[in-house]
Structure formats: C-alpha cells, structure tokens
C-alpha positions as CSV (number, residue, x, y, z in Angstrom):
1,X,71.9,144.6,121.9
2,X,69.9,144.6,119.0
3,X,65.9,144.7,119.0
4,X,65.6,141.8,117.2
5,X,67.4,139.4,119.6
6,X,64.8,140.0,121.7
7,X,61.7,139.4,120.6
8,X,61.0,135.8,121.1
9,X,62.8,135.1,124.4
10,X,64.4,137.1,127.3
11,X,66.9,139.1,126.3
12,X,68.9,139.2,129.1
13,X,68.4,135.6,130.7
14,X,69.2,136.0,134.4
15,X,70.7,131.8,134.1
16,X,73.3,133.1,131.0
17,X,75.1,135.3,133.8
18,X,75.1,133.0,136.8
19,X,72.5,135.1,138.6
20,X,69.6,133.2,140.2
21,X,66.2,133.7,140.1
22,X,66.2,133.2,144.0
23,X,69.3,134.9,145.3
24,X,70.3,137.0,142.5
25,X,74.3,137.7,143.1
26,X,74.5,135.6,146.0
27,X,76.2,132.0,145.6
28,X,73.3,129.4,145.9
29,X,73.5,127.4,149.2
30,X,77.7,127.7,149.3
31,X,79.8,124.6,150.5
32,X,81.2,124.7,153.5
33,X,83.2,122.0,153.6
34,X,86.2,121.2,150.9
35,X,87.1,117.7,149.6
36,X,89.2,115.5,152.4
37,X,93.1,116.8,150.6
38,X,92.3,120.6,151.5
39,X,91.6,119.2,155.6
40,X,95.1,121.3,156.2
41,X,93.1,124.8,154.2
42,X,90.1,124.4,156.0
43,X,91.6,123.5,159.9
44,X,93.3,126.8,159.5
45,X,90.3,128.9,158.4
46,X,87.9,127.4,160.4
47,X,90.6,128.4,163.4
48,X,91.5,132.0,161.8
49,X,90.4,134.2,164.3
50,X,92.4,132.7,167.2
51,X,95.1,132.2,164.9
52,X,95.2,135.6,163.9
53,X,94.9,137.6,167.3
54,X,97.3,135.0,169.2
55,X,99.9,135.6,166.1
56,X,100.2,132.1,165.0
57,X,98.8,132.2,162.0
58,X,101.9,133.4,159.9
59,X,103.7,130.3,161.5
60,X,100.9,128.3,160.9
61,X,100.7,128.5,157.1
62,X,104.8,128.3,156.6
63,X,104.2,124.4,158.0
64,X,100.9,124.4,155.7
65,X,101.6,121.8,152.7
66,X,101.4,123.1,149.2
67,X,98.9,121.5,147.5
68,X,97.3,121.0,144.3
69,X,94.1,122.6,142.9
70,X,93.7,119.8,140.7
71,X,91.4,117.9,143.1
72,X,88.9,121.3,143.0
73,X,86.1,120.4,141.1
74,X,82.8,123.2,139.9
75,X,82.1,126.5,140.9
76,X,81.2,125.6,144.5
77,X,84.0,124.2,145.3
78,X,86.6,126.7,143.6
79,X,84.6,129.4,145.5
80,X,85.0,128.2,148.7
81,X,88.4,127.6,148.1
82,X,88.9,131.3,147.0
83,X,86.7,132.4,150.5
84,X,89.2,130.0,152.7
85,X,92.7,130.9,150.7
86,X,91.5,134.9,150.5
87,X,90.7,134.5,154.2
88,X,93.9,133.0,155.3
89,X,95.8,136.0,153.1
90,X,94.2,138.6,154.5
91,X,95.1,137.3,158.0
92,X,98.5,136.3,156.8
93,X,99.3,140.0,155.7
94,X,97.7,142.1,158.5
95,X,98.5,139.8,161.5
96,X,100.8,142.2,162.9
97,X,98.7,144.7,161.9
98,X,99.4,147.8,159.3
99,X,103.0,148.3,160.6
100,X,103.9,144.8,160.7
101,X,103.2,143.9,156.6
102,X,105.4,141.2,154.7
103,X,106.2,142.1,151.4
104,X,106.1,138.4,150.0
105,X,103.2,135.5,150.2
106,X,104.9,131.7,150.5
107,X,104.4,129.8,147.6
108,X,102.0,127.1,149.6
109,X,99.7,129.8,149.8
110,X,100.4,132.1,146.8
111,X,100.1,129.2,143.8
112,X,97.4,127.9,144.9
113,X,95.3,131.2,145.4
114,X,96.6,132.1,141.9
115,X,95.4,129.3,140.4
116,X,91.9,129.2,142.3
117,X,91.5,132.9,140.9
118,X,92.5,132.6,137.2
119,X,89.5,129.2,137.3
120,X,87.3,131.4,138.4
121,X,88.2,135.3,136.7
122,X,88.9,137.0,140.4
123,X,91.8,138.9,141.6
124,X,93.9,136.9,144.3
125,X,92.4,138.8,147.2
126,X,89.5,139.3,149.5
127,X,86.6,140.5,147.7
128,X,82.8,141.2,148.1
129,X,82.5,138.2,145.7
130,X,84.1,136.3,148.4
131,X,83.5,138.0,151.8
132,X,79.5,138.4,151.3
133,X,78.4,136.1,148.2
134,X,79.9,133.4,149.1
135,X,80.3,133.3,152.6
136,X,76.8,132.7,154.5
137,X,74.9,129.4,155.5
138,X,71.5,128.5,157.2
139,X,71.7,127.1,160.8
140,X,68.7,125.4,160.4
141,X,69.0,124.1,156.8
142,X,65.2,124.1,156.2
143,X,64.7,127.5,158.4
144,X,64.2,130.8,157.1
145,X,67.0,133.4,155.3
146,X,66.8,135.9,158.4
147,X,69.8,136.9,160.1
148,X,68.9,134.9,163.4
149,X,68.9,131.6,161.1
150,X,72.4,132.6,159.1
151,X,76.1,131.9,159.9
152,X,79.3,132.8,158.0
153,X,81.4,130.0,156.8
154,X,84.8,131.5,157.3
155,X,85.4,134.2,160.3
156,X,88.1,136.6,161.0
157,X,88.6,138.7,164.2
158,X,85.6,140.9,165.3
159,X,83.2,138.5,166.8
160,X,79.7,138.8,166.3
161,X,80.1,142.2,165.2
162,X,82.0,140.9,161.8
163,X,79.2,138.8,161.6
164,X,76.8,141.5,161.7
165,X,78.5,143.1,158.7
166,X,79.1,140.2,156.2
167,X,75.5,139.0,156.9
168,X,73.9,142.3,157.3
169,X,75.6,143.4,153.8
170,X,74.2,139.3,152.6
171,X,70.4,140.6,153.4
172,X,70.8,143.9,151.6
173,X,72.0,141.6,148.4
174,X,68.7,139.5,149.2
175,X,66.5,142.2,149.1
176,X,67.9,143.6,145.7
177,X,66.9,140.4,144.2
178,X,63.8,141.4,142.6
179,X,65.3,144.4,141.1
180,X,67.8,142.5,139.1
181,X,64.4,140.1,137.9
182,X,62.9,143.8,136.9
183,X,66.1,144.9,134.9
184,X,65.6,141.8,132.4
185,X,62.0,142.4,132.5
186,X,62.4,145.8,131.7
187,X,64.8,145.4,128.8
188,X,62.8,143.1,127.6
189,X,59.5,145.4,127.9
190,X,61.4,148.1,125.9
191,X,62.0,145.8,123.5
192,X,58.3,144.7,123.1
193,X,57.1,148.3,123.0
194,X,55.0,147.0,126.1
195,X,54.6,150.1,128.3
196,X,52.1,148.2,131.1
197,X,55.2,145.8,132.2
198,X,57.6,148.5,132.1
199,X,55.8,150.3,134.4
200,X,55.3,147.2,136.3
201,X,59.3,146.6,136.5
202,X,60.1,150.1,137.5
203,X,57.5,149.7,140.3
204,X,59.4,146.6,142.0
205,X,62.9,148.0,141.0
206,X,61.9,151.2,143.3
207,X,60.7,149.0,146.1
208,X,63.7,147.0,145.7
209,X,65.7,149.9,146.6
210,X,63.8,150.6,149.4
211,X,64.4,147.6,150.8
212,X,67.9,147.6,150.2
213,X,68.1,150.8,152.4
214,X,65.8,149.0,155.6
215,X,68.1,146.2,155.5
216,X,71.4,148.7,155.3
217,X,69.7,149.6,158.7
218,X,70.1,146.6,160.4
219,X,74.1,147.3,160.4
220,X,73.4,149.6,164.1
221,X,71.6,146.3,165.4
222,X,74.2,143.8,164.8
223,X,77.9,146.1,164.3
224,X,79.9,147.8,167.2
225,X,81.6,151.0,165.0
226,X,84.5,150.6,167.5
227,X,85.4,147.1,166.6
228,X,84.3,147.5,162.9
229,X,86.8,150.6,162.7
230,X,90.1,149.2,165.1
231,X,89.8,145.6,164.7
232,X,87.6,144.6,161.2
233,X,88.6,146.8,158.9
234,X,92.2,146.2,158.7
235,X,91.5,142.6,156.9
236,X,89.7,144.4,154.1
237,X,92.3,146.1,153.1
238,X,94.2,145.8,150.1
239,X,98.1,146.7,148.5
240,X,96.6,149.0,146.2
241,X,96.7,152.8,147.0
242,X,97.8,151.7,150.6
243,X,100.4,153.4,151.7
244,X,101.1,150.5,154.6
245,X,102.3,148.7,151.3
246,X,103.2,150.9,149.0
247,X,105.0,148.2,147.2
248,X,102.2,145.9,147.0
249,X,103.0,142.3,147.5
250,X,105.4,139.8,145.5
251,X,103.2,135.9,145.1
252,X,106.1,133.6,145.5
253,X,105.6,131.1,142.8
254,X,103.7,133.5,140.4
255,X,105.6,136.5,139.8
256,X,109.1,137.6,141.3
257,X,107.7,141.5,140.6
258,X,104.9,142.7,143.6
259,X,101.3,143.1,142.3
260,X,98.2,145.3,143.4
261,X,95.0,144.9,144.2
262,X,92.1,146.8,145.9
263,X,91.0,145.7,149.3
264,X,87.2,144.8,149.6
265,X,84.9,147.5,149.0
266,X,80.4,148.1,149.0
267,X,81.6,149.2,145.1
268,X,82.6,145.6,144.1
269,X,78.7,144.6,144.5
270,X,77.0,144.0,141.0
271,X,74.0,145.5,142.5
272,X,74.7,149.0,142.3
273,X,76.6,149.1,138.8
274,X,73.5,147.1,136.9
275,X,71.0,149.4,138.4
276,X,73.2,152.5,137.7
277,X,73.3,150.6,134.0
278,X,69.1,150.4,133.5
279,X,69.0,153.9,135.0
280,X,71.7,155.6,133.0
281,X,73.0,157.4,135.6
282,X,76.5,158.7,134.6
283,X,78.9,159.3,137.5
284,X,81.9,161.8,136.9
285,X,85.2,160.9,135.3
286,X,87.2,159.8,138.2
287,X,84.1,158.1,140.3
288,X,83.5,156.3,136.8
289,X,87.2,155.3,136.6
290,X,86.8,153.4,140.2
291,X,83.6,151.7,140.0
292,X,84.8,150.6,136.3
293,X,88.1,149.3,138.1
294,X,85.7,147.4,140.9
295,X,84.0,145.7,138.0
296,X,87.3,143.5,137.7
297,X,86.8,142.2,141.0
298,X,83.3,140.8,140.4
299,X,83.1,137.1,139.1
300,X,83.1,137.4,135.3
301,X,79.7,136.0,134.7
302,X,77.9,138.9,136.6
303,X,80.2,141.9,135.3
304,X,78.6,140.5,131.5
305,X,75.4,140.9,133.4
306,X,76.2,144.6,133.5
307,X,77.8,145.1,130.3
308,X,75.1,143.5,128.5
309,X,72.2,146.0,130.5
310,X,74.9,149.3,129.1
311,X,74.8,147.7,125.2
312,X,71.0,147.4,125.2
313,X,68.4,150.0,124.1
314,X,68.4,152.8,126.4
315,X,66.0,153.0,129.4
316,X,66.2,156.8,129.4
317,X,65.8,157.1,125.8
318,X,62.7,155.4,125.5
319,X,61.0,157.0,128.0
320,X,62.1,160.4,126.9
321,X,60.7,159.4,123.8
322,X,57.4,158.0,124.5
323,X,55.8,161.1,126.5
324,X,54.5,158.9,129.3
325,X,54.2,160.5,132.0
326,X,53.7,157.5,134.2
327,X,56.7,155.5,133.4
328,X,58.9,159.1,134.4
329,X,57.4,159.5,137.3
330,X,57.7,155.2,137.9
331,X,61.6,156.1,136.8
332,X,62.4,159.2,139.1
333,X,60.6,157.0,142.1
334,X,63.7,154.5,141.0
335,X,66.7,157.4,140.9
336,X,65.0,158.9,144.1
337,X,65.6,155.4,146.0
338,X,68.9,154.8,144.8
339,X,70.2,158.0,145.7
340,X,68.5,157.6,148.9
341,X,70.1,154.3,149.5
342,X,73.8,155.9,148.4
343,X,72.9,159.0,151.0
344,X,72.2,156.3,154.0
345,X,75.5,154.4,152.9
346,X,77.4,158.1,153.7
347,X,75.2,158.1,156.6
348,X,77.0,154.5,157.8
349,X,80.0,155.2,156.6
350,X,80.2,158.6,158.8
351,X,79.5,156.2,162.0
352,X,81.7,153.5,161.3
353,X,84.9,155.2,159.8
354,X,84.8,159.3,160.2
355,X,83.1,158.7,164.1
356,X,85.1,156.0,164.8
357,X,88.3,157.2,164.1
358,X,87.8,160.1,166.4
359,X,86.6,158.1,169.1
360,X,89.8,155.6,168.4
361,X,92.7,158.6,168.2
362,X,90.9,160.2,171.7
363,X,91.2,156.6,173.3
364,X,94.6,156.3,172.1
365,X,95.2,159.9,173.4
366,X,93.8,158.9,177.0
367,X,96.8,158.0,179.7
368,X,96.7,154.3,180.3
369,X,94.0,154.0,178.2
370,X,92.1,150.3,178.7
371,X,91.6,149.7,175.2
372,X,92.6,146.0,175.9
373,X,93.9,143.7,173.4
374,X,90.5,142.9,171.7
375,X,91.4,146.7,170.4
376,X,93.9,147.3,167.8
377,X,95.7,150.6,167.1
378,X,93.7,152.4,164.5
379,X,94.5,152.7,161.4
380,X,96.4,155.5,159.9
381,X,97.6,154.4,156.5
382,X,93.5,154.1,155.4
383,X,92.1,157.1,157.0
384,X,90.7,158.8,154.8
385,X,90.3,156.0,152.1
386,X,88.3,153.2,151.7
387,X,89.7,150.1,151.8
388,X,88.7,149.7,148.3
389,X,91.5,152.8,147.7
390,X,88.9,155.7,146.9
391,X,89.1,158.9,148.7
392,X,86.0,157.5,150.7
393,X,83.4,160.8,151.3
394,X,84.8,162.5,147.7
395,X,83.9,159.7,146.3
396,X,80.5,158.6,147.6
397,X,79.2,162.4,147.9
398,X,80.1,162.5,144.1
399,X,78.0,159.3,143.0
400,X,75.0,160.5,145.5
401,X,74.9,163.7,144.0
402,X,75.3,162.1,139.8
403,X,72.3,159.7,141.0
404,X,70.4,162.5,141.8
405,X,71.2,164.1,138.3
406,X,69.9,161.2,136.5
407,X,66.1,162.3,137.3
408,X,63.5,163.4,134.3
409,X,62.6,166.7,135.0
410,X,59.0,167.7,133.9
C-alpha cells in the first residue's frame, strides 16, 4: 500500500473486507433457518447428534434428495448452508468413528456442498469460518452477547460441552474486535505521521489481547477434556495428513480423483494472522508454510483483510525509525500479550489433548472399563496432530517462542 492512498480516507476500511465494526470476523446475526426447499438439509442437522451416535445418519442422507443451490440467495444464506452441509459431512465421514471412514461422499451431498463452497471461496469442509463464525445465536434476541444468552445453530455430539467450545472460542473472537478496529487505525496513523493515535491503537490492541486470553479461560468452565478429546474432536478432523484417510475422499459428482483438506483448526481464525501481520512477527519456515495454508480456509474477504495489513507500510519499521520510546514500549506491551495468549493456548491444548489422551488410553486399559457409549475410543490416527494436520506442540511452541522474537529491544 502506497502512502498516498491513504491520506484522505481509511486505508484499510474494515466494510471493504466483510469485517464489522461490531463483531469483527464473526457473521452478523447468522440465519438459522434456510428457505422452505432445503426443510430435508435442515431436519437432518437440526437432528445430527442423535443421528450420528444412533448410526443413522449415513442412511439418512442416502434417502436425502439432491437438490439445487439455485434457490440460495446472499451471504447469509450460503453460509448457513455451508454450516448445515459441512455439519452433515463431518457426521457422514466419522459416524463409525476413525476406523469406520468411507472413501466416497454421495453426490446429494457432495454437489451441493461443492457448489455452496466455490459461491462463497471455502474448502468443502468444516472450518472455523463455519463451526465458530457462523454458527451462534441469541436466545433472547434483544439480550446480551454472554454465553448464558448464546446457542449454536447446528450441534454435533458432545452436549453442552461442544457447546462450551464453539461458543467459548465465539467470545474470544468478540473480545478481539477492537483490536482488528486498532489495526486500520494504526495503518492509518502511520500513514498520517500521527504518533498520539498510534499510541492510542497499540494501547487497545494490547488490551484486546488480554481479553482474548480471559475469555480462552472460560473453556475449563464450560468443556469436559474427556468428552472434548473421545467424543468432539473426531468431527474436526479432516483427510489431510490423516492417516485414518490417507486417501482423502472422492466428492461424487465433482471429481472421480479423492481431494484433501485440513480438519478445523484455532489457526484458521483471521484474528491471529492480521495481528501477527501489524506486528511483523515472522514465524519459521514450516510454521509459516501452515498458517499460510490455513489462510485458504478463511472466507476470501477477510484473508484480503490480512494481505492488505502485510503490503502496507511497516509497523516495525516506523517505530524503529521514529526513536519513540513510547510507542516501543506501547508495541512490546502488544507482542508480550500475544505471546501470552499463544502460551495459554499450549496451556489448553496440554488439558484437552496431551492429558486427555492419557486419561483415555488408561480407561481403555482398565478391565471392563464403564466408559459407556457416550465415550468413544480415542483416537489414534490424530494423536499427536492437530486436527488441522500440524504436528500440534512443535508447532504451537514454535510460533510462541517467534512471537516472543518479535519484541524491540532497548
């Protein structure tokens, strides 16, 4: 971005990249409901969970009518099309859990997914664009966005502990909303040579942070590791990297070759990669790799958002440059937050996977063990991997420690 774009307006106007002023990433106010042809979509995903655990759902969506997306009309209604048909998939592939895959998705529910997800620039699977952004509602339409007054649209097994985690991750988006408002105010405070409202932006981009990291707490309140880790995390998963599916998965009706794609993953949230962007913190070559290949699972509108913080005038630069010493120590206050929120995200990811696991092999190890049918054998295939595909710890140690890298020194 060139200086001179920016002089007279905002450079980077949060309405250009679908981000809103009020709930940043988050889909305004989603639909819940689709138009009266998709009744056969919706009876199945607003049943998924039964569906799923009884294992009726594969049967279920073979008697499921292909239909048309021509009836889809705007974004609200193609994204809650994506959250019902991604739902359905993920249930449709992991019913029988990791050793029980199919290698093929009927063409009644492959077409139609394919053609929701070219309209809207997403991959044809679960993502954090889907599971999180566009997935949450107000009980009481006029009450307040607190967890007590939110619902998810679409469910899958896990019970109140899965929605702990979609709407626990859903108030850590909410919080980050006004440091996305400081990153255009920022850019556009370089750009004006006005130091005062850079320091101002900085200010509530740290604070941001730190309330990203309180709500990230919330996830002991509301999330039972055991069923997160034997019963949740299974329907994240993706047929890339996975060795439960090594051949990924042919869409009938699309392509007679299989196709890959990462399971759902904390790294496909904008959030992260436009802060890492204003910050300039530079991750190593294989962490970079990743995140770069999780920015293809964001809706188009917001990866631009990102792109468009890397091409303008550098943050670092500047202040390097200028010799003030508040706006380094306003900057460090920003990398110290962020790495402090990546460090609590090991922290969670140590309870809920590493924790979990042990607890799950030593129940599976017990004789007789009551681990009931609400319990499903843990997984093996995605032990030590996220269900994004990353080598989970190397790679979230790696971008703590690159985070912390990205400080001024004195």
């Amino acid at each position: 971005m060139e200086p001179s774009e920016g002089t007279e307006e905002t450079p980077l106007p949060l309405s250009r990249f679908q981000v809103s002023e009020e709930y940043g990433f988050l889909l305004p106010d989603p639909l819940t409901e689709l138009p009266a042809p998709y009744g056969p979509w919706m009876e199945i995903a607003h049943d998924l969970p039964q569906l799923i655990t009884s294992r009726q759902l594969r049967s279920r969506v073979h008697q499921m009518p292909h239909l048309s997306t021509g009836h889809l009309r705007g974004r609200e209604e193609l994204h809650l099309a994506h959250l019902v048909l991604s739902f359905i998939t993920m249930g449709y592939i992991w019913q029988e859990g990791e050793e029980g895959t199919v290698k093929v998705l009927p063409q009644n529910l492959a077409v139609p997914f394919w053609e929701v997800s070219q309209a809207l620039g997403l991959p044809p699977i679960l993502s954090h664009a889907d599971f999180v952004l566009a997935n949450w509602r107000r009980k009481n339409p006029n009450g307040p966005l607190e967890i007590e007054n939110l619902d998810t649209v679409i469910s899958l097994p896990g019970g109140q502990s899965l929605r702990g985690f979609i709407l626990v991750t859903f108030l850590v988006e909410k919080a980050a909303v006004p440091g996305i408002k400081a990153i255009a105010q920022a850019v556009g405070a370089i750009l004006q040579q006005d130091e005062e409202t850079l320091l101002e932006a900085l200010q509530v981009l740290a604070e941001a942070i730190r309330d990203m990291s309180k709500a990230l707490r919330r996830m002991h309140d509301y999330v039972d590791p055991a069923v997160f880790y034997t019963v949740i995390r299974i329907f994240l998963s993706g047929w890339k990297d996975n060795p439960a599916m090594p051949q990924g998965l042919v869409y009938e009706g699309v392509s007679e070759e299989p196709m890959v794609f990462s399971g759902g993953s904390a790294a496909q949230s904008t959030v992260l990669h436009a802060f890492d962007e204003l910050l300039g913190i530079r991750h190593r070559e294989e962490s970079t790799a990743f995140l770069h290949r999780m920015r293809d699972y964001m809706p188009p509108p917001h990866r631009a958002f990102v792109e468009a913080i890397g091409r303008a005038p550098s943050l670092k630069q500047h202040l390097l440059s200028s010799g003030n010493e508040r706006l380094r120590e306003a900057f460090n206050q920003c990398v110290s937050a962020l790495a402090e929120l990546r460090s609590y995200h090991i922290t969670i990811v140590t309870k809920y996977i590493t924790i979990a696991a042990a607890k799950a092999k030593a129940r599976q190890a017990e004789p007789g063990n009551g681990a009931g049918p609400s319990m499903a054998k843990p997984l093996s295939a995605l032990e030590t991997k996220g269900t994004g595909g990353s080598h989970i710890f190397t790679f979230l140690k790696s971008v703590r420690d690159t985070t912390r890298e990205g400080m001024i020194s004195a």
